[in-house]
mmCIF file of the N, C-alpha and C atoms, coordinates in Angstrom:
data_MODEL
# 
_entry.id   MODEL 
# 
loop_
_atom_site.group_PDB 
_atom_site.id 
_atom_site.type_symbol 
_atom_site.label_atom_id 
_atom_site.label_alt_id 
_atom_site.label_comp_id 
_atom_site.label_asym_id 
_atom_site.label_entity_id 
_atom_site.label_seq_id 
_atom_site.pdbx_PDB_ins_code 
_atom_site.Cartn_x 
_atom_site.Cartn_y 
_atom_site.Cartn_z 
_atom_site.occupancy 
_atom_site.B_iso_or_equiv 
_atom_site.pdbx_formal_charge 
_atom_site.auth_seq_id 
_atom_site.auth_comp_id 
_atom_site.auth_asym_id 
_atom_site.auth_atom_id 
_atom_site.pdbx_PDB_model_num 
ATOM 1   N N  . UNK A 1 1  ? 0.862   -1.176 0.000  1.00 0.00 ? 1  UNK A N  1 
ATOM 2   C CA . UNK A 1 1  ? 0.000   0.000  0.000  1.00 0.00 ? 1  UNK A CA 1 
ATOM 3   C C  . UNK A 1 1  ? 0.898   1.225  0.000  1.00 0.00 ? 1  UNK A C  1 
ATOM 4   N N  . UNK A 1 2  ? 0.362   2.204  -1.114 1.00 0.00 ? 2  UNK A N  1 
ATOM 5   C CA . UNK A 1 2  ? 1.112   3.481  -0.901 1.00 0.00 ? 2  UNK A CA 1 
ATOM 6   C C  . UNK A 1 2  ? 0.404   4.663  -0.606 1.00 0.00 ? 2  UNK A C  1 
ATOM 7   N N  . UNK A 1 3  ? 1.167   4.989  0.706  1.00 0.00 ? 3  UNK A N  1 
ATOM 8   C CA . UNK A 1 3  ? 0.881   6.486  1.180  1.00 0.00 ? 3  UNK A CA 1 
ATOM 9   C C  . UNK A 1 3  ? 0.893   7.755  0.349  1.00 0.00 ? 3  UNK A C  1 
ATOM 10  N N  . UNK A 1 4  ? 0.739   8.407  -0.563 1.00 0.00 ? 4  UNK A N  1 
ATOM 11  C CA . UNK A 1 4  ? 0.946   9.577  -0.820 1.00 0.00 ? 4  UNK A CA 1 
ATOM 12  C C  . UNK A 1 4  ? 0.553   10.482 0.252  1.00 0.00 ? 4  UNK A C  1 
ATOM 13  N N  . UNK A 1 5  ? 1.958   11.396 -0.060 1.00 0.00 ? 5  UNK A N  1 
ATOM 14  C CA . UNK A 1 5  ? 1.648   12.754 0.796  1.00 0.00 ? 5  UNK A CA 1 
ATOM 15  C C  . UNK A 1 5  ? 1.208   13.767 -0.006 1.00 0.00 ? 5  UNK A C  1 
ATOM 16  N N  . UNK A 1 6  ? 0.478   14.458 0.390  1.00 0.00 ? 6  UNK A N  1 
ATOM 17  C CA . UNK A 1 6  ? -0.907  15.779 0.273  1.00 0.00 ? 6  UNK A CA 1 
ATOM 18  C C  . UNK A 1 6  ? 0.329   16.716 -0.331 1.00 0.00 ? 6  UNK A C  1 
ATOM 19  N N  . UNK A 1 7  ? 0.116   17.159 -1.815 1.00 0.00 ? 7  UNK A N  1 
ATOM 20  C CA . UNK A 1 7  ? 0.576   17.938 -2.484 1.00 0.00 ? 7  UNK A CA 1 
ATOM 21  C C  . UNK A 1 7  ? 0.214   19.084 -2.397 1.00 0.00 ? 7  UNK A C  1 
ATOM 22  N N  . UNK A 1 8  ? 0.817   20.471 -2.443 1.00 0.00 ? 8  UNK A N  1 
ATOM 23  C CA . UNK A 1 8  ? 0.280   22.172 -2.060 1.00 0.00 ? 8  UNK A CA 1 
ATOM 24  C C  . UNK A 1 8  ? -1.351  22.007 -2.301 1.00 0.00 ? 8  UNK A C  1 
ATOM 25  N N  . UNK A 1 9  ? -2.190  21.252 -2.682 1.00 0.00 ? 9  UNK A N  1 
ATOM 26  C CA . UNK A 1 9  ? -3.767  21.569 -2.858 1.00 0.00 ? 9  UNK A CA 1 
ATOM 27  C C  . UNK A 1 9  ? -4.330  20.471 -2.040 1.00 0.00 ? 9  UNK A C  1 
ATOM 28  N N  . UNK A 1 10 ? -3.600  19.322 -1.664 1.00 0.00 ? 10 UNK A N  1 
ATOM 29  C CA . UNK A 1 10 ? -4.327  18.815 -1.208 1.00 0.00 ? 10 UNK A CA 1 
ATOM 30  C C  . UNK A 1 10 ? -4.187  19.362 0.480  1.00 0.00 ? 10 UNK A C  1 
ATOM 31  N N  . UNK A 1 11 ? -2.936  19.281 0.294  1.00 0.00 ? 11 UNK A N  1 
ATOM 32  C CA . UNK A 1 11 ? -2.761  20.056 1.804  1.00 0.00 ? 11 UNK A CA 1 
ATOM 33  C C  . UNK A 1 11 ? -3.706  21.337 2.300  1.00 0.00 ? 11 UNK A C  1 
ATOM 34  N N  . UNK A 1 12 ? -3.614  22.092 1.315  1.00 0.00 ? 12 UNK A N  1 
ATOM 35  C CA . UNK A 1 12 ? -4.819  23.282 2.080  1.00 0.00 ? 12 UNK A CA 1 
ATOM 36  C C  . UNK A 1 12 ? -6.196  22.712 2.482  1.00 0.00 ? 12 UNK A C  1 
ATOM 37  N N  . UNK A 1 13 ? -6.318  21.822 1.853  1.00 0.00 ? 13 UNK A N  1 
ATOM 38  C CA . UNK A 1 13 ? -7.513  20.953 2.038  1.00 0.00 ? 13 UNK A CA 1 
ATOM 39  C C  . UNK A 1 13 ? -7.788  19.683 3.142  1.00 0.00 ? 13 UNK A C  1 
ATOM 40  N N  . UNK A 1 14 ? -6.256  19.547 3.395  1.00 0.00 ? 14 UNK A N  1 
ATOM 41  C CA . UNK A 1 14 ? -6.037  18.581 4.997  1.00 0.00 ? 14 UNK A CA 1 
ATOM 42  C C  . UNK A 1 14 ? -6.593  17.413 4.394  1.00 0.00 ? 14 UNK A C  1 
ATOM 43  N N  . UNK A 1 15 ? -6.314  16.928 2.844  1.00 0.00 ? 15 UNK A N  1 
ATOM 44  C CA . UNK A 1 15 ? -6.992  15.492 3.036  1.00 0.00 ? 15 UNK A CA 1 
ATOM 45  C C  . UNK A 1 15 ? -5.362  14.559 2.154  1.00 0.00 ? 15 UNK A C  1 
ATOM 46  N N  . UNK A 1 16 ? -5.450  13.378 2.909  1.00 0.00 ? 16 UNK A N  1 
ATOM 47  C CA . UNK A 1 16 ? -4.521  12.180 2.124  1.00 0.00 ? 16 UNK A CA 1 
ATOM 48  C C  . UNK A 1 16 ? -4.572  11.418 1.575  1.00 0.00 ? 16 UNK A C  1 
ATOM 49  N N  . UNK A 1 17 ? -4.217  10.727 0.377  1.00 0.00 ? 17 UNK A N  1 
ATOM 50  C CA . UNK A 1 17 ? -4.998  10.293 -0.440 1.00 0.00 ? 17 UNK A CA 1 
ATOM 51  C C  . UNK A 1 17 ? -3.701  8.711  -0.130 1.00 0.00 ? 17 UNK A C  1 
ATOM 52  N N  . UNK A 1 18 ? -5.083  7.386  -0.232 1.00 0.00 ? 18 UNK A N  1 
ATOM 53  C CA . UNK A 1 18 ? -4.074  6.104  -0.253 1.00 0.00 ? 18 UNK A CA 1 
ATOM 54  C C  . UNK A 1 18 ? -4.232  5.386  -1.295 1.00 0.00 ? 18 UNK A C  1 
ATOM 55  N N  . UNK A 1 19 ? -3.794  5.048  -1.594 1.00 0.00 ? 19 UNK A N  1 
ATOM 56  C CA . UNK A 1 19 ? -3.830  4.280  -2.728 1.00 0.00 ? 19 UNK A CA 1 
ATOM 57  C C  . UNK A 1 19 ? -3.478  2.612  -2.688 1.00 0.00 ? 19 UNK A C  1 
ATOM 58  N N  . UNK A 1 20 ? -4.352  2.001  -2.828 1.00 0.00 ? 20 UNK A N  1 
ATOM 59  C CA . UNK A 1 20 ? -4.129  0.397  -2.711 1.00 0.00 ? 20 UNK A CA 1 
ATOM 60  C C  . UNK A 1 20 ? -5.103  -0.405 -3.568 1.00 0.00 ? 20 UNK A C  1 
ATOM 61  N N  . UNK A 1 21 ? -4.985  -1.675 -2.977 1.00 0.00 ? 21 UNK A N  1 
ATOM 62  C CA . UNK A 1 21 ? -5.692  -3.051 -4.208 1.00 0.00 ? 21 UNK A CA 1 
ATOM 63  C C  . UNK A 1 21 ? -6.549  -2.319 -3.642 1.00 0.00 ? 21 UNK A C  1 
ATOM 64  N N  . UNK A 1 22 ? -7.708  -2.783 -4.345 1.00 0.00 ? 22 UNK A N  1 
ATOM 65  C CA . UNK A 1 22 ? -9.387  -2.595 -4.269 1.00 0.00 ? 22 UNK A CA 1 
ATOM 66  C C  . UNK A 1 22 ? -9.606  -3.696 -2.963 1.00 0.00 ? 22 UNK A C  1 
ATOM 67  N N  . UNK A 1 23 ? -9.229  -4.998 -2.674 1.00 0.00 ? 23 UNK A N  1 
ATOM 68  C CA . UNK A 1 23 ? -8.872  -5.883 -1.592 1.00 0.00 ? 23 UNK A CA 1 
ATOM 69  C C  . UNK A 1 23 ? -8.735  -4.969 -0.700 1.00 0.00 ? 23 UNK A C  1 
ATOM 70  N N  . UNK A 1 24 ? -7.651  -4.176 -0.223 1.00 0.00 ? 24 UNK A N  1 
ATOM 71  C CA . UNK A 1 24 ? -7.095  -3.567 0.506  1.00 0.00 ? 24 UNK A CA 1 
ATOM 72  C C  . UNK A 1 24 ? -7.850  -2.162 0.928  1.00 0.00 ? 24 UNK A C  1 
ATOM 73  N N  . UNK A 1 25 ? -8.371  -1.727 0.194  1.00 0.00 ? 25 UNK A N  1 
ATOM 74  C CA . UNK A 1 25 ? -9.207  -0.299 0.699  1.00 0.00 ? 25 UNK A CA 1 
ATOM 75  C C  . UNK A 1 25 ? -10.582 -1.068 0.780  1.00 0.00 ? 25 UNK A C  1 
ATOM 76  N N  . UNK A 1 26 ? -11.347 -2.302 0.523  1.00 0.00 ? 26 UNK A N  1 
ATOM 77  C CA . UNK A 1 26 ? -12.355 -2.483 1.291  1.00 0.00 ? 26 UNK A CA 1 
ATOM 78  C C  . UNK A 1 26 ? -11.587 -3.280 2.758  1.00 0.00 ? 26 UNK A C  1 
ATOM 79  N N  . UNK A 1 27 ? -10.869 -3.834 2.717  1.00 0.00 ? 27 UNK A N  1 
ATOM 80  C CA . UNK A 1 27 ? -10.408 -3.758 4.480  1.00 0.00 ? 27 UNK A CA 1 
ATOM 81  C C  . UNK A 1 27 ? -10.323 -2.931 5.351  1.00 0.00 ? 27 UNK A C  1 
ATOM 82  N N  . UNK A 1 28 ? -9.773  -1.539 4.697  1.00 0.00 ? 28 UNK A N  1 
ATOM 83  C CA . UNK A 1 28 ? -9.694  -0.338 5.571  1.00 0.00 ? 28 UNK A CA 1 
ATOM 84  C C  . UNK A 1 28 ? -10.774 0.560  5.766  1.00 0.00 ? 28 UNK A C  1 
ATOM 85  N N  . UNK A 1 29 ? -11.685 -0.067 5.128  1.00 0.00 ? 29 UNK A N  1 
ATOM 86  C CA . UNK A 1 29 ? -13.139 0.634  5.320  1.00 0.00 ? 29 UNK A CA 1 
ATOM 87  C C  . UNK A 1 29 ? -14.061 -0.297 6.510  1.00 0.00 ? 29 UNK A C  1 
ATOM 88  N N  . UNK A 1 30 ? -13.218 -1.347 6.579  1.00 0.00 ? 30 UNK A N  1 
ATOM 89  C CA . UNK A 1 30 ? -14.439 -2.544 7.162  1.00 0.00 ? 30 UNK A CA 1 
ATOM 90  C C  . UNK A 1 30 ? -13.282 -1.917 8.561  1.00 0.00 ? 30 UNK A C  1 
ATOM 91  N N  . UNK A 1 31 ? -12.302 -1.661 8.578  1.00 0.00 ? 31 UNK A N  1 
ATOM 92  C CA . UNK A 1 31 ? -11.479 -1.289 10.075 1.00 0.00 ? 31 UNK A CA 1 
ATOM 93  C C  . UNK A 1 31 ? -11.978 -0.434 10.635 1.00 0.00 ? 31 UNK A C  1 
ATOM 94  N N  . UNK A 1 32 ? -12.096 0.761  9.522  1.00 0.00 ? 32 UNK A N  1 
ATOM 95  C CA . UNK A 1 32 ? -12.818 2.076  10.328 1.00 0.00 ? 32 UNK A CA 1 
ATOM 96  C C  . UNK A 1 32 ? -14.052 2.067  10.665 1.00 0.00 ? 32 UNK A C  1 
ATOM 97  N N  . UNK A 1 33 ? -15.178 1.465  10.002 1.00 0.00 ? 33 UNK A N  1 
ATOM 98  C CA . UNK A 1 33 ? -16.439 1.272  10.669 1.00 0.00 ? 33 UNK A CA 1 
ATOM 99  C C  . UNK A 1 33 ? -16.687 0.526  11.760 1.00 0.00 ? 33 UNK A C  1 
ATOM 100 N N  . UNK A 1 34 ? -15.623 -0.491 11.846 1.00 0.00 ? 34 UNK A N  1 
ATOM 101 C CA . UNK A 1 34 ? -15.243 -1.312 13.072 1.00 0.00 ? 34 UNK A CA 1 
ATOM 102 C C  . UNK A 1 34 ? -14.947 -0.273 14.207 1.00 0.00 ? 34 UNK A C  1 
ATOM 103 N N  . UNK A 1 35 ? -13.448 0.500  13.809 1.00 0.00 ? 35 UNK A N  1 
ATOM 104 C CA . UNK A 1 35 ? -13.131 1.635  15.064 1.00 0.00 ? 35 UNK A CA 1 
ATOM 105 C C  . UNK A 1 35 ? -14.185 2.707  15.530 1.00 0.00 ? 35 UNK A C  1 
ATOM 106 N N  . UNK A 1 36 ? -15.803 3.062  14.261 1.00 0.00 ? 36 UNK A N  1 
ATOM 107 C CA . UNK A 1 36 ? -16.231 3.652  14.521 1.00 0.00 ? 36 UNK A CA 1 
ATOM 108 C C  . UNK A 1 36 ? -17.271 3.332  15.562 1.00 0.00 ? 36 UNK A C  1 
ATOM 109 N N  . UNK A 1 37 ? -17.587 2.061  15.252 1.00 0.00 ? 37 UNK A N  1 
ATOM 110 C CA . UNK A 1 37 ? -18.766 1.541  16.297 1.00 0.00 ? 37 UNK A CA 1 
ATOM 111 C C  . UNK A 1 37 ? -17.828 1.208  17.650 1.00 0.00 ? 37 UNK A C  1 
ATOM 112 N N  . UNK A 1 38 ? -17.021 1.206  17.702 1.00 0.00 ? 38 UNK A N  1 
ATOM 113 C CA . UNK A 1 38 ? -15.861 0.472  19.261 1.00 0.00 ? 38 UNK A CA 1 
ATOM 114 C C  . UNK A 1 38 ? -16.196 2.128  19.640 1.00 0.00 ? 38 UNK A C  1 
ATOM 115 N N  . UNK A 1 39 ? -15.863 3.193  18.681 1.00 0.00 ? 39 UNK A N  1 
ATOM 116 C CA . UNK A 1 39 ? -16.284 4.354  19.695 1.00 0.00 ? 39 UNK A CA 1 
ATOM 117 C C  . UNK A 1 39 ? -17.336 4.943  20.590 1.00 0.00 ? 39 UNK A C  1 
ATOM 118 N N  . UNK A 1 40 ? -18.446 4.133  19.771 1.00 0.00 ? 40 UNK A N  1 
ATOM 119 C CA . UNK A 1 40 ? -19.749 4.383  20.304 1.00 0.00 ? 40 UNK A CA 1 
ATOM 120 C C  . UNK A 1 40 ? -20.538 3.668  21.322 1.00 0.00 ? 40 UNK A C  1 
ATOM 121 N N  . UNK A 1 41 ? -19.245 2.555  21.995 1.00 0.00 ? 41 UNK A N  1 
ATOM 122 C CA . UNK A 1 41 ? -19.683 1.968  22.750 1.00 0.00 ? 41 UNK A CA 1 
ATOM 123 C C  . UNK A 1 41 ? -18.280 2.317  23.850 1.00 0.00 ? 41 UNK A C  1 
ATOM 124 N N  . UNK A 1 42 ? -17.323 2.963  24.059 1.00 0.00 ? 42 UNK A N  1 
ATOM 125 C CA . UNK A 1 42 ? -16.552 3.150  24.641 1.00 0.00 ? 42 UNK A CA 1 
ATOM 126 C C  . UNK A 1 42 ? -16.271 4.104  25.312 1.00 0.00 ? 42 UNK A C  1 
ATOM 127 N N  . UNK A 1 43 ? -16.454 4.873  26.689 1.00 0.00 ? 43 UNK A N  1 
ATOM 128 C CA . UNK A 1 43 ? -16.288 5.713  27.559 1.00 0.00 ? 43 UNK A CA 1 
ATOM 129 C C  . UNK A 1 43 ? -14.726 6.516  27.012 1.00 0.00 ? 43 UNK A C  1 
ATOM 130 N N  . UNK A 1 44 ? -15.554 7.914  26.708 1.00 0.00 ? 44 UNK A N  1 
ATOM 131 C CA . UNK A 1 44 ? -14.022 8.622  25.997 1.00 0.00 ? 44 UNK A CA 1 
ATOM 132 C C  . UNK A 1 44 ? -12.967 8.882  27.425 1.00 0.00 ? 44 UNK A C  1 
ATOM 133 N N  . UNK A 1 45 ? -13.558 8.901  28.531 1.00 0.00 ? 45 UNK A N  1 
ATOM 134 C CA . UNK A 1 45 ? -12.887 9.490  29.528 1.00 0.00 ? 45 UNK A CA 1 
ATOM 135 C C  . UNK A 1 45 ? -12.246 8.580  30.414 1.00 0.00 ? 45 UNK A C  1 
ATOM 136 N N  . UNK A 1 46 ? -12.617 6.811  30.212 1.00 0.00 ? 46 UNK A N  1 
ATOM 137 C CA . UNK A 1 46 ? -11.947 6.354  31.042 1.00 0.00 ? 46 UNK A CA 1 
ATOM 138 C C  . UNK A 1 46 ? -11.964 4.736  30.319 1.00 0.00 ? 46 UNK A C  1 
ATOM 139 N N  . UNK A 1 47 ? -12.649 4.548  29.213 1.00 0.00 ? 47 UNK A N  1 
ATOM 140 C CA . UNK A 1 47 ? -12.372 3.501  28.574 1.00 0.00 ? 47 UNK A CA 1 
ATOM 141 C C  . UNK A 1 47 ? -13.075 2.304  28.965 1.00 0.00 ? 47 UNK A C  1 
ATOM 142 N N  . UNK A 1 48 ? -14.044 2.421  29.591 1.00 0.00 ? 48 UNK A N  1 
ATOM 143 C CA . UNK A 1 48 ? -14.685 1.793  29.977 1.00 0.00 ? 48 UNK A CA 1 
ATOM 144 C C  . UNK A 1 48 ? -16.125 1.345  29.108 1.00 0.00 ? 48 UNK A C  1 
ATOM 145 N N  . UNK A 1 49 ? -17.165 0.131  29.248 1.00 0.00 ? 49 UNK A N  1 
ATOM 146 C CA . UNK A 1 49 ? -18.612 0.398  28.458 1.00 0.00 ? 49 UNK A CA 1 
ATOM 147 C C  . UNK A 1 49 ? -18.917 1.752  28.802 1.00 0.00 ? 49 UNK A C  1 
ATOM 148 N N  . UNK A 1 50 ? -19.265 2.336  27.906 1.00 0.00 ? 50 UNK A N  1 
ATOM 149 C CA . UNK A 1 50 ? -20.278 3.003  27.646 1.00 0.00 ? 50 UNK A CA 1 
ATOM 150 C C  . UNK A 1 50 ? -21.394 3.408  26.438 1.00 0.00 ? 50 UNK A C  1 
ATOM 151 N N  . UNK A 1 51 ? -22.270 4.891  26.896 1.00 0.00 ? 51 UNK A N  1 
ATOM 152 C CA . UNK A 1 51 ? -22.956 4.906  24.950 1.00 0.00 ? 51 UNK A CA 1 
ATOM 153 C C  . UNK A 1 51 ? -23.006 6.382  24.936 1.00 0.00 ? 51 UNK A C  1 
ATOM 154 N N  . UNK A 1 52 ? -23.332 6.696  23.416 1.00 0.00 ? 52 UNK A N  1 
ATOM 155 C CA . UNK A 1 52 ? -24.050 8.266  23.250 1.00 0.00 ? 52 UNK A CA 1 
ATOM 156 C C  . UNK A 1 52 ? -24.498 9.097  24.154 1.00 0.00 ? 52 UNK A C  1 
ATOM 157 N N  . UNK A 1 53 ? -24.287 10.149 24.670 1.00 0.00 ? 53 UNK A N  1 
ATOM 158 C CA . UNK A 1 53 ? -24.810 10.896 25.757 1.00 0.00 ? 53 UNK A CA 1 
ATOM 159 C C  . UNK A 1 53 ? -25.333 12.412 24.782 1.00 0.00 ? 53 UNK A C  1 
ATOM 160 N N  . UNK A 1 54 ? -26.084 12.427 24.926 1.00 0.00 ? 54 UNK A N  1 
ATOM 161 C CA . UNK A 1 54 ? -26.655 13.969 24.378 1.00 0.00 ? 54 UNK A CA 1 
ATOM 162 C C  . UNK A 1 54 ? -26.695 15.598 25.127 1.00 0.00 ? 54 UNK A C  1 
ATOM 163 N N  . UNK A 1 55 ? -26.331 16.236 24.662 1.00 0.00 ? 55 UNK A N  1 
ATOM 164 C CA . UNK A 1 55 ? -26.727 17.451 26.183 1.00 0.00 ? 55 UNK A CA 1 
ATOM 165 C C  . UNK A 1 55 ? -25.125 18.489 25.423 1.00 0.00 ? 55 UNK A C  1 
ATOM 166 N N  . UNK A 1 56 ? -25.873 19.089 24.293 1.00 0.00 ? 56 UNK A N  1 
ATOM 167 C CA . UNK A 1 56 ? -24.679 19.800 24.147 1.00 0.00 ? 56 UNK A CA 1 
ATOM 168 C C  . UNK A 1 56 ? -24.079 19.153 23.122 1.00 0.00 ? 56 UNK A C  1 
ATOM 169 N N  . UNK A 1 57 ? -22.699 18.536 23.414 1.00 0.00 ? 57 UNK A N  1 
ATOM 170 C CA . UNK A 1 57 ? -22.312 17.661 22.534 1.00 0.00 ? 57 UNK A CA 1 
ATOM 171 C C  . UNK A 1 57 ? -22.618 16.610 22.592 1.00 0.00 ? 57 UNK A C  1 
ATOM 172 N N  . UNK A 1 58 ? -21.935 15.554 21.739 1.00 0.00 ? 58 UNK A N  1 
ATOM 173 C CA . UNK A 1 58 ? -22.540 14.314 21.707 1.00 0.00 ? 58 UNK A CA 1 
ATOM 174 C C  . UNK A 1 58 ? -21.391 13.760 22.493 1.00 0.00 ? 58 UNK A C  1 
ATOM 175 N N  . UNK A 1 59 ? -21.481 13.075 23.198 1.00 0.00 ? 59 UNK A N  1 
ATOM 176 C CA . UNK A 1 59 ? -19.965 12.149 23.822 1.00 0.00 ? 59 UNK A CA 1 
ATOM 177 C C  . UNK A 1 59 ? -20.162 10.804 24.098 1.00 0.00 ? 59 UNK A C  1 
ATOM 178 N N  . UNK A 1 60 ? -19.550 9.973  24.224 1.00 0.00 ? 60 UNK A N  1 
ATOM 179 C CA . UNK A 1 60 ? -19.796 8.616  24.543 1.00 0.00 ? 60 UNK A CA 1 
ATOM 180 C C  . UNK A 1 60 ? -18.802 8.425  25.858 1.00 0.00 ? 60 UNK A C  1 
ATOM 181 N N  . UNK A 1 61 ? -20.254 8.074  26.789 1.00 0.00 ? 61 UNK A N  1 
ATOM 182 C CA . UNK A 1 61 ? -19.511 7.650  28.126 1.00 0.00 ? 61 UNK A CA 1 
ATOM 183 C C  . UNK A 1 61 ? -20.431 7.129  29.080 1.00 0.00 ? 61 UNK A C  1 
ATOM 184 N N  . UNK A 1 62 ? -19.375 6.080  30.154 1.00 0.00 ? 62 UNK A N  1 
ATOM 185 C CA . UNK A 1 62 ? -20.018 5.349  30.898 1.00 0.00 ? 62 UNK A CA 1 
ATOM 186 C C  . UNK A 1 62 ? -20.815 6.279  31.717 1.00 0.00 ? 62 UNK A C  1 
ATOM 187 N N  . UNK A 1 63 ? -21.783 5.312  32.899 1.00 0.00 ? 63 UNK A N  1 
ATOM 188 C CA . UNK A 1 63 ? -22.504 5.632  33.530 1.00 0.00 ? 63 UNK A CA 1 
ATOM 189 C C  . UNK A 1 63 ? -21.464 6.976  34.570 1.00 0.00 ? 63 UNK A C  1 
ATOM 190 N N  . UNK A 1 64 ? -20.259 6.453  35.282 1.00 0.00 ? 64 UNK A N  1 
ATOM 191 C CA . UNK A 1 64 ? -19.809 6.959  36.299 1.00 0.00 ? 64 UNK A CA 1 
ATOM 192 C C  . UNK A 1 64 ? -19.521 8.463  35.599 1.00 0.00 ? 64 UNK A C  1 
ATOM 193 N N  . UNK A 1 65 ? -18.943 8.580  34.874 1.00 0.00 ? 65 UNK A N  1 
ATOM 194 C CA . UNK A 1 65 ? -18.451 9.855  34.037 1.00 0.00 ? 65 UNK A CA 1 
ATOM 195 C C  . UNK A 1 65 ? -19.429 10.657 33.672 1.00 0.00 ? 65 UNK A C  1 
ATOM 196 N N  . UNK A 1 66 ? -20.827 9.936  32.843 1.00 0.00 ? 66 UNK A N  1 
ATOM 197 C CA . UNK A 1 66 ? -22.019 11.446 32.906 1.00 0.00 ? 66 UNK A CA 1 
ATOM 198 C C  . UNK A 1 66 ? -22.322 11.605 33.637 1.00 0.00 ? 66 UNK A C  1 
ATOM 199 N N  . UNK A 1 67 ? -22.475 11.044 34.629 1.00 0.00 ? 67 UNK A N  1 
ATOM 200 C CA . UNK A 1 67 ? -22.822 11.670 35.794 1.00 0.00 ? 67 UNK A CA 1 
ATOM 201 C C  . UNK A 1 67 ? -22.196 12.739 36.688 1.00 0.00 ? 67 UNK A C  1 
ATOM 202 N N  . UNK A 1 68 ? -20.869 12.229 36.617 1.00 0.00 ? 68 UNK A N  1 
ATOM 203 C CA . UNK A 1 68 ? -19.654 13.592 36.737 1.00 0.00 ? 68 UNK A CA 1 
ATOM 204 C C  . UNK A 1 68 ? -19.783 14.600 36.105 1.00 0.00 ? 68 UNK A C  1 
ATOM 205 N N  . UNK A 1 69 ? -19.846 14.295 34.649 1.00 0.00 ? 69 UNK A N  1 
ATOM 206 C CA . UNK A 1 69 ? -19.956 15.534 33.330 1.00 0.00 ? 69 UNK A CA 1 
ATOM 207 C C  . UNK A 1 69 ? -21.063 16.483 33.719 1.00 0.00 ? 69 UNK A C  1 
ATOM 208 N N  . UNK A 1 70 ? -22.047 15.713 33.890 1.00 0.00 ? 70 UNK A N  1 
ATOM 209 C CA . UNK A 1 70 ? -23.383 16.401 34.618 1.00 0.00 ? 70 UNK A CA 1 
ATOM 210 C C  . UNK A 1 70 ? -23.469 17.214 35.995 1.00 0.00 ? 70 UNK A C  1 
ATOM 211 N N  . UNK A 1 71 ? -22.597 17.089 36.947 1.00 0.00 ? 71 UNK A N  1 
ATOM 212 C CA . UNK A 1 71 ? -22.217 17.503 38.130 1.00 0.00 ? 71 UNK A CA 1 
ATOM 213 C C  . UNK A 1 71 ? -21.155 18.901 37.986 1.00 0.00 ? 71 UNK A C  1 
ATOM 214 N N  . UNK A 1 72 ? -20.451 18.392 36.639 1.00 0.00 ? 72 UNK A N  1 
ATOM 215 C CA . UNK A 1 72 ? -19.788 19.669 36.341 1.00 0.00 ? 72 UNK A CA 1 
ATOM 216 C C  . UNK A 1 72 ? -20.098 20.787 35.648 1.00 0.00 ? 72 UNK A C  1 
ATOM 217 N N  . UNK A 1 73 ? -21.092 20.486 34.845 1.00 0.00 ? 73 UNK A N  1 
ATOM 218 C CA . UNK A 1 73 ? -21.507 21.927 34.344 1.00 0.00 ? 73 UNK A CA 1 
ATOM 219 C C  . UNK A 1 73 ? -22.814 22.376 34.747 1.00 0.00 ? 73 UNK A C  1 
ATOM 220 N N  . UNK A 1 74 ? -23.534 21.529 36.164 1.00 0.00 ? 74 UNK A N  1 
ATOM 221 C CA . UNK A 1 74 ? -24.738 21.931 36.978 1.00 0.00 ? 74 UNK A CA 1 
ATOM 222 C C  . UNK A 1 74 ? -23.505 23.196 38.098 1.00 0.00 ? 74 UNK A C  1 
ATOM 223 N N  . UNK A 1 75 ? -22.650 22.541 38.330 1.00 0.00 ? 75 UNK A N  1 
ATOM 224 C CA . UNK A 1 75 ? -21.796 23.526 39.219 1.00 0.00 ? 75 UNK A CA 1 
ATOM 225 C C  . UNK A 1 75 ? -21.239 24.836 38.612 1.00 0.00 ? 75 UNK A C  1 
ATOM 226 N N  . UNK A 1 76 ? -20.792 24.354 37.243 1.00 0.00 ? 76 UNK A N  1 
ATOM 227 C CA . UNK A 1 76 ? -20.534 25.822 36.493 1.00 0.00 ? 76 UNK A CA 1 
ATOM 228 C C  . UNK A 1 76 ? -22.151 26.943 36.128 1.00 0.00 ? 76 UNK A C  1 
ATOM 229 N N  . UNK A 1 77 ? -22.848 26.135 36.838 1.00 0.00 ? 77 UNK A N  1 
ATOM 230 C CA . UNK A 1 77 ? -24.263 27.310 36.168 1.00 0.00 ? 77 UNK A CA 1 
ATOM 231 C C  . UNK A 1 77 ? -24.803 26.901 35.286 1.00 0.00 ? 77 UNK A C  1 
ATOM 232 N N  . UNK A 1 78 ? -24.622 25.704 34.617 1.00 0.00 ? 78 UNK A N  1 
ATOM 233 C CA . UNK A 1 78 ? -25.297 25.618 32.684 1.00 0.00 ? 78 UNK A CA 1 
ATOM 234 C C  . UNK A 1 78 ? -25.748 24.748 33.030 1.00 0.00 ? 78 UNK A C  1 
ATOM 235 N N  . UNK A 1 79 ? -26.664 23.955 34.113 1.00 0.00 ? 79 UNK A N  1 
ATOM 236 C CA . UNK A 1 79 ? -28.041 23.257 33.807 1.00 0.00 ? 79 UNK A CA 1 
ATOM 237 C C  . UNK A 1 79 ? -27.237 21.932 33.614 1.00 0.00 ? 79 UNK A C  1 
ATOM 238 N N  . UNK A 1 80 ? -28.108 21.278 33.576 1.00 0.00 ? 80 UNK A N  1 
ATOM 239 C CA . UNK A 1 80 ? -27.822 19.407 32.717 1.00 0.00 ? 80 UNK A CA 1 
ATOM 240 C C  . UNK A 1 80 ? -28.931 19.548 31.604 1.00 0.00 ? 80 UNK A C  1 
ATOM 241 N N  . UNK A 1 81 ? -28.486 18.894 30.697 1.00 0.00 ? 81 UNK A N  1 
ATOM 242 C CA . UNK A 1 81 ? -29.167 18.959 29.156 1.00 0.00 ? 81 UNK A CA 1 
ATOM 243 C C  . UNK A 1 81 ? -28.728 17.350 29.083 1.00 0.00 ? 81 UNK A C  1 
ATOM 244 N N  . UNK A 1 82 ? -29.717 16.545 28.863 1.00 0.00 ? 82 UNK A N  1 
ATOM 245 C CA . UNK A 1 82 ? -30.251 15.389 28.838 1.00 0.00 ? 82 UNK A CA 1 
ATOM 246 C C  . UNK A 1 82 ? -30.184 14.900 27.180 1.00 0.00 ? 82 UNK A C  1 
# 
């Protein structure tokens, strides 16, 4: 598999382009939808189960942590948003 690096246009544009078998870029598509769902079940703050939390942004995190998250911006003044 070859890496190309982002030439003066692609660079302003922040994107990298890979180039591989057709084999090979449907693997790396089946990885990232893999890494994408492991995110959506994984506590960003401590790595633990967790899921989707709504309230603002979206974050994924266990039980112990929204509840923290929630404790922290009821203390800063901004409510809990559910």
């Amino acid at each position: 598999m070859d890496i190309i690096a982002p030439d003066d246009d692609r660079a302003r544009l922040e994107s990298l382009t890979v180039d591989a078998e057709p084999d090979t870029l449907t693997r790396i598509h089946v990885l990232i939808r893999e890494a994408e769902a492991e995110a959506g079940r994984t506590c960003e703050d401590c790595g633990k189960p967790g899921k989707l939390r709504r309230g603002g942004w979206v974050r994924t995190l266990c039980n112990e942590d929204w509840v923290r998250h929630q404790r922290r911006h009821e203390d800063d003044g901004a409510g809990s948003n559910t």
